[in-house]
C-alpha positions in Angstrom: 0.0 0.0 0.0 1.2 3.7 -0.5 2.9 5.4 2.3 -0.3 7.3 2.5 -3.7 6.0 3.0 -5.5 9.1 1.4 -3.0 10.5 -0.8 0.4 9.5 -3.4 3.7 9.8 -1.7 4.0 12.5 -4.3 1.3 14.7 -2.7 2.0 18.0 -3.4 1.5 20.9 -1.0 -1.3 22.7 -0.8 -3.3 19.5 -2.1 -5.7 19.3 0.7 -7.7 22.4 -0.9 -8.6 20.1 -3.8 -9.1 17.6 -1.7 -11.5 19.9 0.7 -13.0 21.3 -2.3 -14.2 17.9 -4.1 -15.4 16.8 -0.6 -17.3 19.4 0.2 -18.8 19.4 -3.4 -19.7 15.5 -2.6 -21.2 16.7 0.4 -23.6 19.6 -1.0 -24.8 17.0 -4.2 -25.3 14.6 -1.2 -27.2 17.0 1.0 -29.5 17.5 -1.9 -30.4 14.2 -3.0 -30.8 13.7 1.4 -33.7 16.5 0.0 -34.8 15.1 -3.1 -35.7 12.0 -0.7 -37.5 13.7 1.7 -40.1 15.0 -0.8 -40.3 11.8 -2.0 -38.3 11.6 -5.5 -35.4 9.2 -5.0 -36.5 7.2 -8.0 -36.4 10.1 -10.3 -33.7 10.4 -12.7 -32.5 13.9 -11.7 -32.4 12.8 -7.6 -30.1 9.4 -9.2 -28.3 12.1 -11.0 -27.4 14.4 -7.6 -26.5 10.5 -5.6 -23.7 10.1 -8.7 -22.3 13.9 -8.5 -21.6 13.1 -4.9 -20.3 10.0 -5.9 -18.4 11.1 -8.6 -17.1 14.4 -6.8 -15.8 12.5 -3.5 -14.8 9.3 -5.2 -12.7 11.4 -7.8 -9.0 11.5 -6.4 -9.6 8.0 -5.0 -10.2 6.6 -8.7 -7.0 8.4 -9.7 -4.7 7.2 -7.1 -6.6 4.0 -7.1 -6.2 3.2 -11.2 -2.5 4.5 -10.7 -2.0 1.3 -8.3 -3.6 -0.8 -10.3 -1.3 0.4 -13.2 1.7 -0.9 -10.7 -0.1 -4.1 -9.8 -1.1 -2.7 -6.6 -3.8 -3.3 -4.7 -4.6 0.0 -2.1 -7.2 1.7 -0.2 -8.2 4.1 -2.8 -9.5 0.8 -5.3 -11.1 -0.9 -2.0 -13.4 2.0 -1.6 -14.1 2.7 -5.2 -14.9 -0.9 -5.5 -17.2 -0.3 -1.9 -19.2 2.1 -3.4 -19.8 0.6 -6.8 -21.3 -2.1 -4.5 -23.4 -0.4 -3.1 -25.3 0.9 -6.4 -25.3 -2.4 -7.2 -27.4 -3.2 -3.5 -29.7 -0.5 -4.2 -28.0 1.5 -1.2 -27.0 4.8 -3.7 -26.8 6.8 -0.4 -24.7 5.1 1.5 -22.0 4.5 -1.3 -22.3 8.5 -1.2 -21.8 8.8 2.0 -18.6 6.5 2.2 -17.3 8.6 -0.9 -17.6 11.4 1.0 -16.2 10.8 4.5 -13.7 9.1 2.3 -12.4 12.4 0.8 -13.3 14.6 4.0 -10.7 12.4 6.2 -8.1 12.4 3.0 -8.6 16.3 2.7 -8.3 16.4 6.8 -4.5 13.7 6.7 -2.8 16.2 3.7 -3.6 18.9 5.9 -1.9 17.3 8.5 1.0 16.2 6.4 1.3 20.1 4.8 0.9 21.1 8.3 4.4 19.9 9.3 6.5 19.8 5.7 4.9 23.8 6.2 6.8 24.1 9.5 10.2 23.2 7.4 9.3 25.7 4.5 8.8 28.1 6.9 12.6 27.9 7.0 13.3 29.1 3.5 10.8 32.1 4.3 14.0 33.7 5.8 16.0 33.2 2.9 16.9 36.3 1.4 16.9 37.0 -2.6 19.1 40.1 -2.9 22.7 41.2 -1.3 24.4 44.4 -0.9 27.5 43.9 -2.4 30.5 46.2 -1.9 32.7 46.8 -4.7 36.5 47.8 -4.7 35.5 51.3 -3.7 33.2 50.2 -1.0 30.1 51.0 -3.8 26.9 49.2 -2.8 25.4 47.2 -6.0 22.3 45.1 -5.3 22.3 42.1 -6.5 20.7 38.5 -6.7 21.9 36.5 -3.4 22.3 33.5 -6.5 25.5 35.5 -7.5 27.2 35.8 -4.7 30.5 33.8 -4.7 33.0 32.8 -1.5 35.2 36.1 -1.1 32.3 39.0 -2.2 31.7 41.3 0.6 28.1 42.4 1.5 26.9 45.1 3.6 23.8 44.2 6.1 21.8 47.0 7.7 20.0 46.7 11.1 16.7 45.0 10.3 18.0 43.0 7.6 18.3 39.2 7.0 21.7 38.1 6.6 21.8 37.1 2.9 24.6 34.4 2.8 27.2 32.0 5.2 30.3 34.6 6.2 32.3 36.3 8.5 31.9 39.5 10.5 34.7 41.8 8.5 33.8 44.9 10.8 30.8 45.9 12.3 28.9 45.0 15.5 25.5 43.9 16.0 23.6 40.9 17.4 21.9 38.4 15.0 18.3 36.6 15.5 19.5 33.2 15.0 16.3 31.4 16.0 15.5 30.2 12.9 18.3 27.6 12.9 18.8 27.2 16.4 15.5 27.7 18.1 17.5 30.3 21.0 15.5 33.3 20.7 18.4 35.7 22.3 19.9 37.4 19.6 24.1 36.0 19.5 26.0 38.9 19.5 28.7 40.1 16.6 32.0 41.4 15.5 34.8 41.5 13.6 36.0 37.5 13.2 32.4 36.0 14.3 30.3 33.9 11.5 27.2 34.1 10.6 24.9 32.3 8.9 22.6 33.1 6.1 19.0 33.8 6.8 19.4 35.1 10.4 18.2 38.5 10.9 20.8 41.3 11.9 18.9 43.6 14.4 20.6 46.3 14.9 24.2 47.5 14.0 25.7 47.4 10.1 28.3 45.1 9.6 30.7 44.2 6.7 30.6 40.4 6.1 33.0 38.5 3.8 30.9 35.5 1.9 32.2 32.2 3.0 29.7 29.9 1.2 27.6 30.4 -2.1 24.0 30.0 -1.4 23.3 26.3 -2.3 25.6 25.3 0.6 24.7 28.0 3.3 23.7 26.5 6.7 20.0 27.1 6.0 19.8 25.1 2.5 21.9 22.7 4.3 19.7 22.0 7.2 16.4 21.9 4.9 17.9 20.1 2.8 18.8 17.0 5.3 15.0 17.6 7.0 13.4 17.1 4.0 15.4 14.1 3.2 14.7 13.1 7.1 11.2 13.5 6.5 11.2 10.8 3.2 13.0 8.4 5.0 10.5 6.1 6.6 10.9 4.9 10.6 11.6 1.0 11.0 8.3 0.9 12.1 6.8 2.1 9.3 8.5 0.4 7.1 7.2 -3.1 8.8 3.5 -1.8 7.8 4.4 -0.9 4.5 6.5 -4.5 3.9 3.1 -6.3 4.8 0.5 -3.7 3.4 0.4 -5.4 0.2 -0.5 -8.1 1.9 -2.5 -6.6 3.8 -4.9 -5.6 1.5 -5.1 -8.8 -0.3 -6.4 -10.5 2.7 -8.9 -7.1 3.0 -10.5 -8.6 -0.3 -10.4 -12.3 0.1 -11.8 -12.1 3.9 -14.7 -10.0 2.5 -15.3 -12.5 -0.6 -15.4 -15.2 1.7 -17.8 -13.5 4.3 -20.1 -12.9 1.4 -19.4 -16.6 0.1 -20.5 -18.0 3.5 -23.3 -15.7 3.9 -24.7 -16.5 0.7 -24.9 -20.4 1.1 -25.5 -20.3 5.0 -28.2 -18.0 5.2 -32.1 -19.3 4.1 -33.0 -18.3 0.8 -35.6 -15.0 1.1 -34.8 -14.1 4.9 -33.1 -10.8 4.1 -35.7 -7.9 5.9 -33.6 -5.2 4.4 -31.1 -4.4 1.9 -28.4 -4.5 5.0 -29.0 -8.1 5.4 -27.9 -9.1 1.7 -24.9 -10.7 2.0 -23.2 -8.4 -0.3 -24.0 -5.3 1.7 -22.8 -6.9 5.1 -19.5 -8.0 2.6 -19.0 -4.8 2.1 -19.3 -3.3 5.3 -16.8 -5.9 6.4 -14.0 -4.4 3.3 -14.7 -1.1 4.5 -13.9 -1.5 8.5 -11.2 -3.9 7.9 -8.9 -1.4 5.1 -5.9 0.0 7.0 -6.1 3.9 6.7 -5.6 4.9 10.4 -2.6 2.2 10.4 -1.0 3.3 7.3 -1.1 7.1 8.6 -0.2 5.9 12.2 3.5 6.3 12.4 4.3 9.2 9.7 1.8 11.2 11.3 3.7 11.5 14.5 7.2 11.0 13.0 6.9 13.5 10.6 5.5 16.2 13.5 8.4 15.2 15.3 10.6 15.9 13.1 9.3 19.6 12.0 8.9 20.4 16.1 12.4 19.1 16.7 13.7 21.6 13.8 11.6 24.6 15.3 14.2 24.4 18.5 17.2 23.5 17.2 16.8 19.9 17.2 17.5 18.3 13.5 16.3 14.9 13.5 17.9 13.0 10.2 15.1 10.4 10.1 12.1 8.3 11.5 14.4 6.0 12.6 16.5 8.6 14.4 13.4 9.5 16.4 11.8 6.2 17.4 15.8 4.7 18.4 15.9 8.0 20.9 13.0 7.3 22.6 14.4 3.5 23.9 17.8 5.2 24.8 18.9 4.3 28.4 22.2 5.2 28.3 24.2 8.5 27.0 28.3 8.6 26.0 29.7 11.9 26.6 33.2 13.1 24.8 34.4 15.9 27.3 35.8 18.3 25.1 33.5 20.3 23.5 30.7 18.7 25.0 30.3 18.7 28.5 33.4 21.3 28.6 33.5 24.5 26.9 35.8 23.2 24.4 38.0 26.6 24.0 40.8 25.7 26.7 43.6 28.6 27.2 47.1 27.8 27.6 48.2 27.9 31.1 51.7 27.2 30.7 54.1 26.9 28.1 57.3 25.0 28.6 60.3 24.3 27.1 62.6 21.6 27.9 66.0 22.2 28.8 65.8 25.5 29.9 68.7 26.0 27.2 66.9 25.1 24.1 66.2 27.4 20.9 62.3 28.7 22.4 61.8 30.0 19.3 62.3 26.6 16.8 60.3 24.4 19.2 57.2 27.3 19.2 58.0 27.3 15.6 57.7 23.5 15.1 54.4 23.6 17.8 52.9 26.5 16.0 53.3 24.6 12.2 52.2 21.3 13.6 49.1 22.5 15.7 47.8 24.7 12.6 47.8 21.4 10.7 45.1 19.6 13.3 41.7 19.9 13.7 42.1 19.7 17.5 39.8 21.2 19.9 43.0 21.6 21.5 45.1 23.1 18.8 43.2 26.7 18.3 44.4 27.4 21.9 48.1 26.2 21.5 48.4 28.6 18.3 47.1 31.7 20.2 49.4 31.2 22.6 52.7 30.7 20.1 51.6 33.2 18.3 51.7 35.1 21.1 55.6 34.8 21.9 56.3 35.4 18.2 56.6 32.2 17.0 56.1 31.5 13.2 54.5 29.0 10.9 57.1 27.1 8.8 56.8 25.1 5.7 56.4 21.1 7.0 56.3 18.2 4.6 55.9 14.0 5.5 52.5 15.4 8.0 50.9 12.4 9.0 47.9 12.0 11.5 47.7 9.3 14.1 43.6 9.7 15.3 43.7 10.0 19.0 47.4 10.2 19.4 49.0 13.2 17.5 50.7 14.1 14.3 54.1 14.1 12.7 56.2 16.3 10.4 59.1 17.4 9.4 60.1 21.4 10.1 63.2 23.1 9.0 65.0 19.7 8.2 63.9 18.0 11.8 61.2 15.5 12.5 58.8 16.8 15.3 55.7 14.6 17.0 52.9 16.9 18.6 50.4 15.1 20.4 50.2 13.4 24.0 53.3 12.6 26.1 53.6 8.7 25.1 52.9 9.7 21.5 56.0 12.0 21.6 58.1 10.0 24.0 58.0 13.0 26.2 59.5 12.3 30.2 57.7 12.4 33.0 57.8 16.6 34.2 56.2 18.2 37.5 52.9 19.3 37.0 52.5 22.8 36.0 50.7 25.3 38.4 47.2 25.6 37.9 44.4 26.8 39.8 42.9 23.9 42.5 40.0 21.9 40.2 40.7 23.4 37.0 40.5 20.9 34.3 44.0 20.6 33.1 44.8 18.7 29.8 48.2 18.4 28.3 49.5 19.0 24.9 53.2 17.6 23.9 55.8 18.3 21.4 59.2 17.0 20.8 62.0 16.4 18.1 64.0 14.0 20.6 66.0 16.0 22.2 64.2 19.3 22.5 60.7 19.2 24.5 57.4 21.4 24.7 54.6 21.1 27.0 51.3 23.1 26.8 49.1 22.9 29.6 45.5 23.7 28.8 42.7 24.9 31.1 38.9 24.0 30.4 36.3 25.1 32.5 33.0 23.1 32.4 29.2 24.2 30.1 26.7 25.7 32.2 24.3 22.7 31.2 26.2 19.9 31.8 25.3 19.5 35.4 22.1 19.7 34.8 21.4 18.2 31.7 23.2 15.4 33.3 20.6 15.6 36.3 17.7 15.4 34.2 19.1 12.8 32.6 19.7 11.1 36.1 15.7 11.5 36.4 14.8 9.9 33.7 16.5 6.9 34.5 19.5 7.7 31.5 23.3 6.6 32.7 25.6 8.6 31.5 29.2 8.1 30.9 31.9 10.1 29.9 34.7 8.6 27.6 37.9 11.0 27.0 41.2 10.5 25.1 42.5 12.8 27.7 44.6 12.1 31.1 43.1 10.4 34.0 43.3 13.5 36.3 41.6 15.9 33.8 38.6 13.4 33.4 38.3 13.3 37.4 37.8 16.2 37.7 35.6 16.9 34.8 33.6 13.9 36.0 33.4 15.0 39.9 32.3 18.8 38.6 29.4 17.8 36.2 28.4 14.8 38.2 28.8 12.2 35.4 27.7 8.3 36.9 30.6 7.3 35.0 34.1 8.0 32.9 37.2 6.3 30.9 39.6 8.4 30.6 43.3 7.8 28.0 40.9 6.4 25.8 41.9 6.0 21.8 39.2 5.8 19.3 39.4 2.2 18.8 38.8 2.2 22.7 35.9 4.8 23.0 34.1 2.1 19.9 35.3 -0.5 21.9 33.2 0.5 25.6 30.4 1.4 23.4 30.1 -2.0 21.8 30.6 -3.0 25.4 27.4 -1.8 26.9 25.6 -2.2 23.8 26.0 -6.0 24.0 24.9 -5.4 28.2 21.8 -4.5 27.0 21.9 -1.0 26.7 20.5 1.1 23.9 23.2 3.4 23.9 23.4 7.0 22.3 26.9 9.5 21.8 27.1 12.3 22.2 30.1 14.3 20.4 31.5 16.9 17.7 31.1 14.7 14.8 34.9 14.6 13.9 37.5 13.2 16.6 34.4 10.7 17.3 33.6 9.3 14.6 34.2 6.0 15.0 32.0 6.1 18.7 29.6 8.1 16.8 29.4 4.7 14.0 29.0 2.0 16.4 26.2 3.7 19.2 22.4 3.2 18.4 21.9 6.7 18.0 24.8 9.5 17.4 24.5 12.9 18.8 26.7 15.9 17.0 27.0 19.3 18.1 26.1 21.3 15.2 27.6 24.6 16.5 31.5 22.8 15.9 32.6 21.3 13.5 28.7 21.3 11.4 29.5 19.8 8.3 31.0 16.7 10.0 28.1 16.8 12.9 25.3 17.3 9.9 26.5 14.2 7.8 27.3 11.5 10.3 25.1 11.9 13.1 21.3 10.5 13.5 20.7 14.1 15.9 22.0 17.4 15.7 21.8 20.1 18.1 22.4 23.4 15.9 23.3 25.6 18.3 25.8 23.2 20.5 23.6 23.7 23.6 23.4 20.4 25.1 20.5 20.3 27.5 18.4 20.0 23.5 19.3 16.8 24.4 17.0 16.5 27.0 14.4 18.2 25.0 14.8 16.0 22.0 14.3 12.6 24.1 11.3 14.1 25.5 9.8 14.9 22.3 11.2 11.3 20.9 9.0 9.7 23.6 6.0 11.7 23.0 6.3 11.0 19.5 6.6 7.0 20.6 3.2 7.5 22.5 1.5 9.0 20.3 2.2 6.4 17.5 1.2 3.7 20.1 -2.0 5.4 20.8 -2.4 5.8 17.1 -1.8 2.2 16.3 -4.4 1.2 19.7 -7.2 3.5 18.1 -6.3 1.9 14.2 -6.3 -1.8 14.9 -9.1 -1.3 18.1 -11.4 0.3 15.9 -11.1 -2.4 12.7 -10.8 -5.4 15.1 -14.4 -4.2 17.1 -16.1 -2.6 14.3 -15.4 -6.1 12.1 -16.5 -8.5 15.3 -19.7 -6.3 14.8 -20.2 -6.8 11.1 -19.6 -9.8 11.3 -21.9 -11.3 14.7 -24.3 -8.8 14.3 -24.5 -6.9 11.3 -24.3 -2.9 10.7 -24.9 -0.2 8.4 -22.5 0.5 6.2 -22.6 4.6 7.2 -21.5 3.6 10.6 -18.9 1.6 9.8 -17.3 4.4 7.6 -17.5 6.7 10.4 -16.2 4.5 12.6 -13.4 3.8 9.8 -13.0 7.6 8.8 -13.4 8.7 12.3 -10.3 6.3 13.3 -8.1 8.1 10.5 -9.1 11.6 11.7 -8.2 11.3 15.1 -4.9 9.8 13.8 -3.8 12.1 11.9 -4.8 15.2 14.6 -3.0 13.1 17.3 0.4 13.5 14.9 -0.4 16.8 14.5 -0.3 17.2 18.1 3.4 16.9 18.9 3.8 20.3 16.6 2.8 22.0 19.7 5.7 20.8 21.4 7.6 23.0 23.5 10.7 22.2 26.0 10.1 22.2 29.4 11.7 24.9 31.1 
């Protein structure tokens, strides 16, 4: 069956009008053959002809979709209706195959809205995209121009009040920039000279001079609608289950009904029917109609899909169905500490040199080259700081990366190792003074005889401690695994009061633990930057990236993002993973309740065919409004 009940997987938006409009057309040339009967002139040719404008009018997109199916060698819900209603013509019951037609088209008019509902939320997105640029020329000249021709390098002007027209960074200027749109945090992030911005965001109130970074089919906002949209096509595992038996599904539909009429027609005396809703053929019917799987079909992508468009509202971008189901069974969280539950911009406490007689300036020389080569969390703060003392960037050649351990090159004719202590065969040193409980990591370089030793102070988020609280409360571990030294991990652990760390941990180890308390049991998710962590990141359930650092890495290989690097989303977006899980339980209850009670009706007792299309409509309505629910969705403070 389609991934729709009402509707082609290639509904467009905005379809629901037509939709509402050939229902409610259905409805009026129904309401008027309802008064054609009461004056008594059902039999005449001009009340048949108002019965088959309702017909024809609700029963319109169904044929459609329905023929398109049977093209395919399909069997869906759109032929089981069609073939419903020309049933009941053939019983003599015009009025009810009307009816049917036009709850039929009212309840697919009712699910697209639903559906446009949250792909609207997304488009809403690309409302704050921009179509023109001030760009500066040579002479600082302003030229309008097409946001489409901007190129990396061109340099815009944006006045207070305007949106930000493409991906760049703050030349001059100072302002603060809405940045809600893609982050969900309403405060405005303030500006200057070195910050980036993203394209989209609204400027509110100082001019700045921006250099373009990114052309606008790979800004941050076509980006991120970009992966939603895909997120939204891709079907949850539990979806996918209904649509891998829906075929079958439906052929059982047909050949249950055939058979209830079969055994109706040779059990039942011959003449007994009172009523045309005791021929077997009606109550056969009735039994096709309760038993076709619309509310089942529309159960899971109804909520999923909310979830999804909610989740991107606040910052949240889940890349899939199956990213939000997995979340909700998540009962235990990895943590990398830098850049996570740390700041992740640690300043350079000390820097050493050993022996005291050594050239300072060649080893900060050979620091500085090396660390500019590394994508380090570490490394930004090391460079400041040899940049500082005058130390400059050399030409290296033979760089080679060892993930989780350091890299290697050779400067000015001399092989140098930057990375920890055992990576560089650095000696064992006294421990540089630092304030009591600062987070101290360690940074080493060395050329074998010459020695450099950074010393690096973190301090911890603001919403670690209690995003790790609340995850306490809901009954999450949490663990912290770190490449870095066992004394920097305690005391990260002690101040954001993880339940649990590793610490000296390579990324082959970080998989390793991972792997470990998957295989206790655990559905595990990981939380990290998207780039050191990859290889955690590949083998948790579910991976977590901080979108804020290092994006393009968090956007492609994580199942969750959280734009704006504020980690207590996390929280938010398994609390809006589990709401989403309830509501596509209580979906699926009301789906398969209402056609396993209505069809132990039809089939003991016997009822008209109008209420079992209410009942069946009815059970696809509330459906699709309970997914349309969870757009509502707001974080707990």
């Amino acid at each position: 069956m389609g991934e729709h009940a009402h509707g082609s997987d290639e509904a467009t938006a905005g379809e629901w009008r037509k939709l509402a409009t050939l229902a409610a057309a259905s409805g009026v040339f129904g309401l008027l053959s309802l008064v054609a009967e009461r004056f008594g002139e059902s039999g005449r040719p001009w009340a048949l002809a108002l019965v088959a404008a309702s017909c024809v009018a609700g029963g319109w997109d169904a044929a459609i979709d329905g023929w398109a199916s049977l093209r395919r060698r399909r069997i869906d819900v759109h032929l089981l209706m069609i073939v419903v209603a020309a049933g009941a013509w053939i019983v003599g019951a015009q009025a009810e195959g009307a009816l049917l037609l036009f709850l039929f088209s009212t309840a697919g008019a009712i699910e697209h809205y639903a559906m446009d509902r949250t792909r609207g939320a997304i488009d809403a997105l690309l409302d704050k995209s921009p179509k023109h640029a001030r760009r500066l020329g040579p002479d600082d000249a302003e030229t309008e121009v097409p946001v489409s021709e901007l190129r990396p390098g061109d340099r815009i002007a944006v006045l207070p009040g305007e949106l930000v027209p493409a991906d760049g960074e703050v030349l001059s200027g100072e302002s603060a920039v809405d940045e809600s749109n893609l982050t969900g945090e309403a405060k405005p992030a303030p500006k200057q000279a070195g910050s980036e911005v993203a394209g989209g965001t609204l400027n509110t109130w100082g001019r700045l001079i921006v250099a373009v970074s990114r052309a606008e089919k790979d800004s941050a906002l076509q980006r991120i609608v970009r992966l939603i949209r895909e997120a939204q096509e891709s079907k949850a595992p539990s979806q996918r289950a209904i649509d891998n038996w829906g075929d079958g599904y439906a052929i059982f539909t047909l050949s249950a009904s055939a058979l209830f009429y079969v055994f109706l027609k040779f059990a039942s005396p011959a003449g007994c029917e009172t009523s045309a809703q005791d021929a077997p053929l009606y109550r056969a019917m009735t039994l096709l109609v309760v038993l076709s799987p619309c509310a089942l079909v529309l159960s899971v992508p109804s909520a999923v899909l909310a979830a999804i468009a909610a989740g991107a509202r606040q910052g949240i971008l889940f890349r899939g169905g199956a990213a939000v189901e997995r979340l909700a069974d998540v009962d235990c969280v990895c943590f990398d500490k830098t850049g996570t539950l740390t700041a992740g911009v640690p300043e350079v406490a000390a820097l050493e040199v050993f022996p005291a007689g050594a050239d300072r300036r060649r080893a900060l020389g050979a620091f500085l080259t090396l660390e500019s080569a590394t994508t380090h969390p570490f490394a930004a703060g090391v460079v400041r700081a040899c940049l500082k003392e005058g130390a400059v960037q050399l030409p290296v050649q033979g760089l080679s990366n060892s993930p989780g351990q350091g890299v290697s090159g050779t400067v000015a004719g001399t092989r140098w190792s930057v990375g920890t202590r055992e990576f560089v065969g650095g000696s064992i040193l006294p421990t540089a003074a630092v304030p009591a409980g600062a987070i101290v990591s360690e940074v080493w370089a060395s050329d074998g005889a010459v020695t450099v030793r950074a010393t690096l102070v973190d301090r911890i988020r603001e919403a670690s401690r209690p995003t790790l609280k609340a995850l306490h409360a809901a009954k999450i571990r949490t663990v912290m695994l770190t490449g870095d030294r066992e004394e920097a991990a305690a005391a990260a652990a002690q101040q954001v009061g993880i339940q649990a760390y590793a610490a000296a941990l390579t990324p082959d180890a970080k998989m390793a633990a991972i792997r470990r308390y998957s295989a206790e049991g655990h559905v595990v998710a990981m939380v990290g930057d998207g780039v050191n962590d990859a290889p955690s990141l590949a083998a948790a359930d579910v991976a977590i990236g901080m979108g804020g650092r290092g994006s393009d890495a968090a956007l492609e290989s994580s199942d969750l993002v959280l734009m704006d690097d504020r980690l207590e989303r996390m929280v938010d977006a398994i609390e809006l993973s589990r709401r989403a899980r309830r509501a596509i339980r209580f979906n699926v209850l009301i789906s398969v309740g209402a056609a396993l009670g209505m069809a132990a009706y039809v089939i003991f007792r016997g009822a008209p065919l109008p209420l079992a299309v209410s009942v069946h409509e009815g059970s696809t309505i509330v459906v699709c409004l309970n997914g349309l629910r969870l757009l509502a969705h707001r974080p707990r403070k």
